[in-house]
C-alpha positions in Angstrom: 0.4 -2.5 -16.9 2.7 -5.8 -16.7 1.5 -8.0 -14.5 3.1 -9.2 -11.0 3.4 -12.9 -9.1 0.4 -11.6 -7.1 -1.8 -10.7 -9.8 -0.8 -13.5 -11.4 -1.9 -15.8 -8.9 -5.1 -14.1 -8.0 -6.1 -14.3 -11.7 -5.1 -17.8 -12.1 -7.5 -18.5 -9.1 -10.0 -16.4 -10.2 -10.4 -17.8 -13.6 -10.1 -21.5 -12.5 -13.2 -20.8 -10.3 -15.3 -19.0 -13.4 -14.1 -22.2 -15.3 -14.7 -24.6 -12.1 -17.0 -26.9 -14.5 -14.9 -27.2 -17.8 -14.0 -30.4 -18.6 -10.6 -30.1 -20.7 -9.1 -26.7 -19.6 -5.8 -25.6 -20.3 -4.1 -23.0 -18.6 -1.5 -22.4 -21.2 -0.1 -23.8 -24.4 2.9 -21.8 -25.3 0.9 -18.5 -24.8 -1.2 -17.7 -21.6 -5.0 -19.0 -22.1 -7.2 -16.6 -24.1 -9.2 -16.5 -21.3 -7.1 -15.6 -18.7 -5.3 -12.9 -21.2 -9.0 -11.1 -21.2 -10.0 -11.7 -17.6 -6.5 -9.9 -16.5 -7.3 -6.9 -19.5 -10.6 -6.0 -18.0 -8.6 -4.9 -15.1 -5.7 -3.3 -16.9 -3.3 -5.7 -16.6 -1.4 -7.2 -19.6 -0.6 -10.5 -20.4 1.8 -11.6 -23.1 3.7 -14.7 -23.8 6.8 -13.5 -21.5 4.4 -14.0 -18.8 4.3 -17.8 -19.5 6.7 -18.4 -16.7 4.9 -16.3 -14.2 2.0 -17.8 -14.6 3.5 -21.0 -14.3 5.2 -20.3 -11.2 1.6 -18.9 -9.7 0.1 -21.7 -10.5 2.8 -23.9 -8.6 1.8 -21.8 -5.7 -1.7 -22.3 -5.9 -1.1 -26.0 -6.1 0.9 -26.1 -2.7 -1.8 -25.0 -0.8 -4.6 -27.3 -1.8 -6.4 -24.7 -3.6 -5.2 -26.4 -7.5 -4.8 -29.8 -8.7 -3.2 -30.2 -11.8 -5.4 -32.3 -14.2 -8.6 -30.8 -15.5 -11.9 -32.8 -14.3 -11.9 -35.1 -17.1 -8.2 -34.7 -18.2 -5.4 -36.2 -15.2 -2.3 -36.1 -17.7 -1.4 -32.5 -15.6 0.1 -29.5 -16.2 -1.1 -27.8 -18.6 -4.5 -29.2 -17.3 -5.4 -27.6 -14.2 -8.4 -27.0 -11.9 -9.8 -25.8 -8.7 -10.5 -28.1 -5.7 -13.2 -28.3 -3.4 -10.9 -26.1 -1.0 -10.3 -23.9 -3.2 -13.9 -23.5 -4.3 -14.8 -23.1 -0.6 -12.3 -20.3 0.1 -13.1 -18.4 -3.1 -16.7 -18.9 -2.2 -16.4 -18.1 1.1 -14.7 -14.3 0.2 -11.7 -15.3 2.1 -8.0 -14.0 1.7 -6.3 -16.7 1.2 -3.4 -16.8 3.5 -0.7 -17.8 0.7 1.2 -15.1 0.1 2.7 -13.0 3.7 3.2 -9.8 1.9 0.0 -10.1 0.0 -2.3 -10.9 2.7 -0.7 -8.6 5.3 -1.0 -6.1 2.7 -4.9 -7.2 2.4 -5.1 -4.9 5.6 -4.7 -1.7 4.3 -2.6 -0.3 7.5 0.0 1.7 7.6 3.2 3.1 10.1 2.0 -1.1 12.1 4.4 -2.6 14.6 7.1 -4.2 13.1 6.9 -7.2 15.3 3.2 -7.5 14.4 4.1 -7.5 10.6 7.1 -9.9 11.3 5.2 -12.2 13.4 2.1 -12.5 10.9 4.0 -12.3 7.9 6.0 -15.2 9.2 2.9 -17.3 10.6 1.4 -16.8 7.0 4.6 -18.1 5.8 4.6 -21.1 7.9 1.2 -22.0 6.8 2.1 -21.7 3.1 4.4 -24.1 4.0 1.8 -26.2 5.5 3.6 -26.1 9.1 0.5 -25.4 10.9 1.7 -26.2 14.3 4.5 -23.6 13.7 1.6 -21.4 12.4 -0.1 -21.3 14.8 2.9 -20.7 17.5 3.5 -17.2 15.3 -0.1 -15.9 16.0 0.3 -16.9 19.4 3.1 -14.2 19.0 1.5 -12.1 17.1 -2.1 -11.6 19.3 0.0 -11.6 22.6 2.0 -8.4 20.8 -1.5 -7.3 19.3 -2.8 -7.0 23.0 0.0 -4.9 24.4 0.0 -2.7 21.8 -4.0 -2.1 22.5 -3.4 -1.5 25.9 0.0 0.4 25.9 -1.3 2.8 23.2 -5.0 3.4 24.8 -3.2 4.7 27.7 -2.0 8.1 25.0 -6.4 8.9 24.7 -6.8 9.1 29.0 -6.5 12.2 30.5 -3.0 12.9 33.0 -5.0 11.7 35.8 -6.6 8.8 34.3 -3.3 8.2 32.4 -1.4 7.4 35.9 -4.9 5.5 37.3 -4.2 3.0 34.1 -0.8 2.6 34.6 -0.8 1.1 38.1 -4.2 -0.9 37.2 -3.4 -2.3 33.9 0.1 -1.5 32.5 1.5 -2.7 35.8 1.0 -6.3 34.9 2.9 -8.5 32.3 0.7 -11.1 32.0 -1.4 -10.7 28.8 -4.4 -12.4 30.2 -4.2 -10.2 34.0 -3.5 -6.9 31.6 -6.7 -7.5 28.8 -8.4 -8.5 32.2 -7.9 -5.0 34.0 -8.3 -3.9 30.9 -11.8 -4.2 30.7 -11.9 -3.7 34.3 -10.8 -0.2 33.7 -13.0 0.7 30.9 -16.3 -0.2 32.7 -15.0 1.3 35.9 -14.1 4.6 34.0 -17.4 5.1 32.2 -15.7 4.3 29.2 -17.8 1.5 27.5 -21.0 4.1 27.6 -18.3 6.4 25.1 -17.4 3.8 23.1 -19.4 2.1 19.8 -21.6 -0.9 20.5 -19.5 -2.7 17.8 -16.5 -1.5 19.7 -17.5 -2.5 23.4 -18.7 -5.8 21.5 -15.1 -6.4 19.9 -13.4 -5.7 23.1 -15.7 -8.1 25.1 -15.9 -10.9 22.5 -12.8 -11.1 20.1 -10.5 -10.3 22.4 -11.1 -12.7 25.2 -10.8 -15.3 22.7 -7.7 -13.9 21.1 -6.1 -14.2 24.9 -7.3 -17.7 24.7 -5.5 -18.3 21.3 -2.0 -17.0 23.7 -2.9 -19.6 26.0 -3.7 -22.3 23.2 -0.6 -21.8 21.6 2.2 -21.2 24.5 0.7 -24.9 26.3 -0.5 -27.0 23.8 0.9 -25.8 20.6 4.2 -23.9 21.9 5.6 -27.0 24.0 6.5 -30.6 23.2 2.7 -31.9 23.9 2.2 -34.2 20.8 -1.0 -31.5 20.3 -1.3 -31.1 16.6 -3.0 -28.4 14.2 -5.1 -29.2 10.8 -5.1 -26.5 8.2 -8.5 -25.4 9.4 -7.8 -24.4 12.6 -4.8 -22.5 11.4 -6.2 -21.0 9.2 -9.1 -19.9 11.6 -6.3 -18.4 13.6 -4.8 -16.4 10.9 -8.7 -14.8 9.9 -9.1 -14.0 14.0 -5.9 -12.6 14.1 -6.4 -10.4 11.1 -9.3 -9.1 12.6 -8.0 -8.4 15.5 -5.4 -6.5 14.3 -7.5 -4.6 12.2 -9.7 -3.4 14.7 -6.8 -2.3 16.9 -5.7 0.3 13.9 -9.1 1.2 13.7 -10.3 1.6 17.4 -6.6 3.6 18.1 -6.7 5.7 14.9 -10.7 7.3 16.3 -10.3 10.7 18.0 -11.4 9.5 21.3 -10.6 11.2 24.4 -11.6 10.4 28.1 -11.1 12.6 31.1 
């Protein structure tokens, strides 16, 4: 099959990790590197020497985040030299998705029928830090997790009984503060014998990842969200990004099992 921008920059990365150590490589030289042609036919995809500027364009990419450089390691005269940096070595190493592309890596999840303000919100944090606008990054998955948390709690309310169902309405659903809802949240769940239903991984999730994802609201509506001078390095939005992506995942997951308390 022809290959796509996010093939093509998935490939490009891949194949400047396998070829981390050359000293001279170049990624194309009027045709697509022999190397990369094969790498991208072992999974079906074709390369040909249309593709030049897609490549090229992937590359680009890959170099606006810190994950390329152009310039091989012993060759600085740049493009059509090019290698992978230490960050880049440390994401790929690391397993990471790297959070580059907004419709690749909210694709990365593997959900479907999500909130649309949950996809607009991460797709646009991920575009922000693409941009390297971490601060502004890190305000979207403020947005994000605070939306995250109500649709949690709003939608758990459709696995209670009737009489449990009105019980959780004036306990948790009643308030509009995130942190007071996840709060009586929890409250409800131990008080209702729902933890012992519950997996251990589950009960852990709820207990450990979300706490701190109320904390990433807090973070990012005082310190990040208002004029405070705080600022944001790459790592700690792009820690953000990983927790919210696991957050969000989980919240598919745990609302999707076919649990039902009386």
């Amino acid at each position: 099959m022809p290959i796509n921008f996010r093939d093509a920059q998935r490939l490009v990365f891949e194949f400047l990790y396998q070829n981390r150590t050359s000293n001279n490589l170049q990624l194309f030289t009027g045709t697509p590197n022999t190397g990369l042609v094969q790498l991208a036919a072992r999974e079906g995809i074709e390369i040909t020497h249309a593709d030049d500027f897609i490549i090229r364009e992937a590359l680009w990419s890959l170099i606006s985040q810190g994950m390329v450089m152009q310039g091989s390691r012993t060759q600085t005269a740049g493009i059509p030299y090019a290698s992978i940096t230490q960050c880049g070595i440390g994401c790929y190493e690391a397993g990471t998705t790297l959070p580059i592309d907004s419709e690749g890596f909210f694709d990365s999840m593997n959900l479907d029928d999500i909130d649309e303000i949950i996809k607009l919100y991460t797709e646009e944090a991920v575009s922000c830090f693409s941009s390297k606008n971490y601060l502004a990054a890190a305000v979207m998955v403020g947005g994000t997790a605070e939306r995250v948390v109500e649709v949690l709690t709003e939608s758990f309310a459709t696995k209670l009984s009737p009489p449990l169902q009105a019980n959780y309405q004036s306990a948790v659903l009643v308030h509009e503060r995130i942190k007071t809802r996840f709060d009586k949240f929890l409250e409800f769940i131990e008080a209702n014998g729902i933890k012992q239903v519950i997996t251990r991984t589950e009960k852990e999730t709820l207990e450990g990842l979300f706490p701190a994802i109320v904390q990433i609201i807090r973070l990012t509506r005082n310190e990040t969200g208002h004029p405070t001078g705080r600022q944001m390095s790459r790592d700690e939005a792009q820690a953000l990004i990983y927790q919210l992506k696991t957050a969000v995942i989980f919240t598919y997951d745990f609302l999707s099992k076919s649990y039902s308390f009386q």
